[in-house]
C-alpha positions, 0 to 999 in steps of 0.5 A: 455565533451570528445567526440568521432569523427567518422574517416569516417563521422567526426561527434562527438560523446559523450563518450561512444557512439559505433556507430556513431550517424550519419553515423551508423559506429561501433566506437569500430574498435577493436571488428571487428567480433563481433556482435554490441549489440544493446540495447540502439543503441549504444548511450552513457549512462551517468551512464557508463561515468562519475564518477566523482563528487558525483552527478555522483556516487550518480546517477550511484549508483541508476542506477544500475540495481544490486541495484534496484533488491537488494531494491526490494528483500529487500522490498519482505523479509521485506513485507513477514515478516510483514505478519507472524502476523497480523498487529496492526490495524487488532488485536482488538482496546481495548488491549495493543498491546506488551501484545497481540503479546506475550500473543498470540504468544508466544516468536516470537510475542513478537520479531515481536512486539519490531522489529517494524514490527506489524506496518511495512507498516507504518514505516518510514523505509519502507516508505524510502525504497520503496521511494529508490525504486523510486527514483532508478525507476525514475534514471534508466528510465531517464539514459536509457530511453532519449539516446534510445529515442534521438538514435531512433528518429535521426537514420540514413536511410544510415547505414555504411556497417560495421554496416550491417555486425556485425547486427545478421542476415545479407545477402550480395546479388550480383544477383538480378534485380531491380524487386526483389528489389521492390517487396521486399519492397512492400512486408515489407509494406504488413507486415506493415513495414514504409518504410524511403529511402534516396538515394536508402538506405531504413529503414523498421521498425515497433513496435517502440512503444514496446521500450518503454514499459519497460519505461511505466512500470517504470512510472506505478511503479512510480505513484504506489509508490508516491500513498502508499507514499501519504497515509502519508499525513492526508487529503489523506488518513485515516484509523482510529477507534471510539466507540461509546456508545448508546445515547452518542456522540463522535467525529470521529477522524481525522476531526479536531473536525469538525464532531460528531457521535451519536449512536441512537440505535445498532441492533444486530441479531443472528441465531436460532430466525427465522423460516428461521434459521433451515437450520442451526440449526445442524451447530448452535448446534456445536458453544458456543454461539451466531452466529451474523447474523445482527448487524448495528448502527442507527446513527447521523452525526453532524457538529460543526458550532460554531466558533473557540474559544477556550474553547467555547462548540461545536455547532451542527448541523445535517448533515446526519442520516442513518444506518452503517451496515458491508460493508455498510458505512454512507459517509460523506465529503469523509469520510466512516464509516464502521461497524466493531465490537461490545460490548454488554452489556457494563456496563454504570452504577451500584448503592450500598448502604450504611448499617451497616455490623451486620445489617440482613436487611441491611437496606440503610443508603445512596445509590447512583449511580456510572456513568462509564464513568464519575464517581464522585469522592465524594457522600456527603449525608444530613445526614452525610455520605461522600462516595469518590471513591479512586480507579476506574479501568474500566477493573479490573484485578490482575498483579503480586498482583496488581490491574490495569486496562486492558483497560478505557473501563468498562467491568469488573469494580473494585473500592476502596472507603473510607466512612467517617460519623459522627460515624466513626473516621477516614475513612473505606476503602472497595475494589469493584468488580463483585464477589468481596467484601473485607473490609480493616479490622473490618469495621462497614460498608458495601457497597454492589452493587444494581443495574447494568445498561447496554448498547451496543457499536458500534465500526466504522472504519473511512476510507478515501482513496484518494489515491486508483485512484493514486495507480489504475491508476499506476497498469493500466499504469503498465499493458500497459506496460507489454502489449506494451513489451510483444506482440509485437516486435521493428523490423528493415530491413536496405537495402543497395544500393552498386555499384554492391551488395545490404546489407540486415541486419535485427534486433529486440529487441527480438523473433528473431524467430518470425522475420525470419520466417516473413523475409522468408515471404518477400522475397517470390517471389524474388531472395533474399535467407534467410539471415544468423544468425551470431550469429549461424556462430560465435559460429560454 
């Protein structure tokens, strides 16, 4: 390592540094006249020194101050951007999320979709990029943060006098007695100055701990960025979302099947049923249907305590029982189960009827039930007939002429059968639907709907967030950072003892203002007039 020795005190000093560690005397002798910059205390940075392998431009690369920025400015655009449309887990759970950007947005939703950013937050790409921020956080504190702490906490009290006279304010005092010497520094310990002397040389300082602020800050951000980073691992955190039909049972996600949810019954309340509602009967005869003003879910909470094998039926037991209502969650394990929407009259299941198309009664040859969620895909009956459910689309809609399913979720259910019985030679095909009834061609038979069974649906966001305490804790160290460097000052008073004058040179990290006009207060009451500003006196 190259090192710089000091011509008057012969210390060595590391690359870099502009002030000698020991004595305090400038190193840069060709900048006599100049003012010392006093950031790091003219201690030696490493991102400054070396460049040489690739640790060294890997490490001043992140130290860089123009990069951090350039990240940061990077995240903000890319931040704004994902807030242009909703995110994918703010758009309702049952649509294809491509159809929904376009058909809602147009031609920009569309772009927003296929660049990724309907699922910014979680995009690995962001996720490295706020990982750089740190990373870059992290570098810059430690290639700043340790040489100010090694130079402040070594500084010497006796300071070379060319050290004094290149300080912002400095004054050189020739007639003075040894009572105004006292004086003044009884009066820096009534401003609450520690006093260090060493050889008649004396160190006033105070607010050393304001230095550090900037550093909290970093450190702050850190933990703020490893608490979003965390909330990619599963146990951590836990954003996800289940229907879940009355009377039916379902698994919550993101439990390894551990725990089940049974909806016992959903509750759903609108405004105008009530005497108290007439208040709002004006605002409720502007809207086009009902108002919801209760929906809540009564459920159970089941835990699987059957052993693990594989393919072996999942043994429940009650756990906990409550009611879900918005904002009101049923917590289990470090899980919250929030209400957060609803489907009325979903149709569970709907019953038809066999009889001959020319038959004025239409008499049931068979009839039978179709289960909506779990269809059969074949009825056979006693007396010859054999029904077989070739096609089910749950949420039947027309694509360009063709039949698909808009979602698994029967809201609007289409089927196509084929019957087969002892007087029909081959089969006869016939295509189902709410208002819909179309035969493959010159059917004997026809199948009509009967019967219609429905049942509402609760639909509950699973949330877990271990990483909220992270991410607040980091917020709050950020703020005392802000605090600790905003409100107060790290103030310096060198005096220097001479043969027949004393230097006095003062220096703070900012409000220099606020500075002078305290130094006027400590030198009330003495001989010492106000020492001058050569910043002022270079510029003149």
């Amino acid at each position: 390592m190259n090192t710089i020795k000091c011509s008057t005190c012969g210390h060595p000093n590391k690359e870099g540094t502009t002030i000698c560690g020991k004595c305090g005397k400038p190193l840069d002798n060709d900048q006599q006249g100049t003012l010392l910059n006093m950031r790091y205390d003219g201690s030696a940075i490493r991102s400054k020194t070396k460049n040489r392998s690739i640790v060294d431009k890997t490490w001043n690369f992140f130290s860089s101050i123009k990069v951090g920025v350039t990240l940061i400015a990077i995240a903000l655009v890319a931040s704004a951007l994902g807030t242009i449309y909703p995110q994918e887990m703010y758009i309702p759970q049952n649509v294809d999320p491509a159809l929904h950007y376009r058909d809602q947005y147009g031609l920009s939703g569309q772009i927003f979709y296929q660049l990724g950013f309907h699922n910014l937050y979680n995009s690995w790409w962001y996720m490295v990029l706020i990982a750089l921020i740190g990373i870059s956080i992290f570098i810059v504190s430690i290639d700043r943060g340790v040489p100010l702490y090694k130079a402040l906490k070594n500084q010497a009290i006796k300071r070379h006098p060319n050290f004094l006279k290149r300080q912002k304010l400095f004054g050189e005092y020739t007639d003075y007695h040894a009572e105004d010497k006292t004086r003044f520094i009884n009066n820096l310990k009534k401003h609450r100055y520690k006093i260090t002397e060493k050889d008649g040389h004396i160190l006033a300082e105070k607010g050393r701990f304001s230095r550090w602020g900037p550093y909290v800050n970093h450190l702050g951000l850190i933990i703020f960025l490893l608490g979003t980073l965390f909330r990619f691992i599963p146990f951590m955190y836990v954003d996800d979302f289940v229907w879940v039909r009355e009377d039916e049972t379902a698994v919550i996600p993101s439990t390894n099947q551990q725990y089940y949810i049974k909806n016992e019954e959903f509750i759903f309340e609108t405004y105008g049923n009530d005497d108290e509602d007439e208040i709002f009967e004006a605002a409720l005869q502007n809207t086009n249907g009902p108002v919801p003003k209760h929906f809540e879910t009564s459920a159970i909470i089941y835990e699987d305590v059957s052993k693990d094998v594989i393919g072996s039926e999942p043994e429940l037991k009650e756990v906990k029982s409550g009611e879900i209502i918005v904002n009101e969650p049923l917590k289990i394990d470090g899980l919250a189960l929030y209400q957060d929407s609803y489907q009325l009259n979903e149709f569970q299941t709907m019953s038809f009827k066999l009889h001959e198309v020319d038959e004025e009664e239409e008499e049931a040859i068979v009839e039978f039930t179709v289960d909506l969620t779990d269809p059969e895909s074949e009825y056979v009956f006693d007396n010859g007939y054999r029904i077989e459910l070739n096609r089910f689309y749950p949420e039947y809609e027309l694509n360009n002429g063709e039949p698909r399913s808009k979602s698994n979720y029967p809201r609007n259910p289409g089927f196509v059968f084929f019957v087969y019985g002892p007087d029909i030679e081959e089969r006869e095909a016939s295509f189902l639907a709410i208002g819909q009834n179309i035969p493959s061609g010159d059917n004997q038979y026809k199948l009509s709907l009967t019967d219609f069974g429905v049942r509402d649906v609760s639909g509950l966001k699973v949330r877990k967030d271990l990483t909220l305490p992270i991410i607040g804790l980091g917020a709050f160290i950020f703020m005392i950072g802000v605090v600790q460097g905003m409100y107060w000052q790290h103030r310096r008073i060198w005096i220097h003892q001479a043969t027949d004058r004393i230097y006095i040179a003062c220096h703070t990290n900012k409000n220099w203002y606020g500075l002078t006009k305290e130094f006027e207060k400590i030198i009330d009451g003495t001989s010492f007039t106000m020492v001058r500003d050569q910043e002022k006196k270079n510029d003149a």
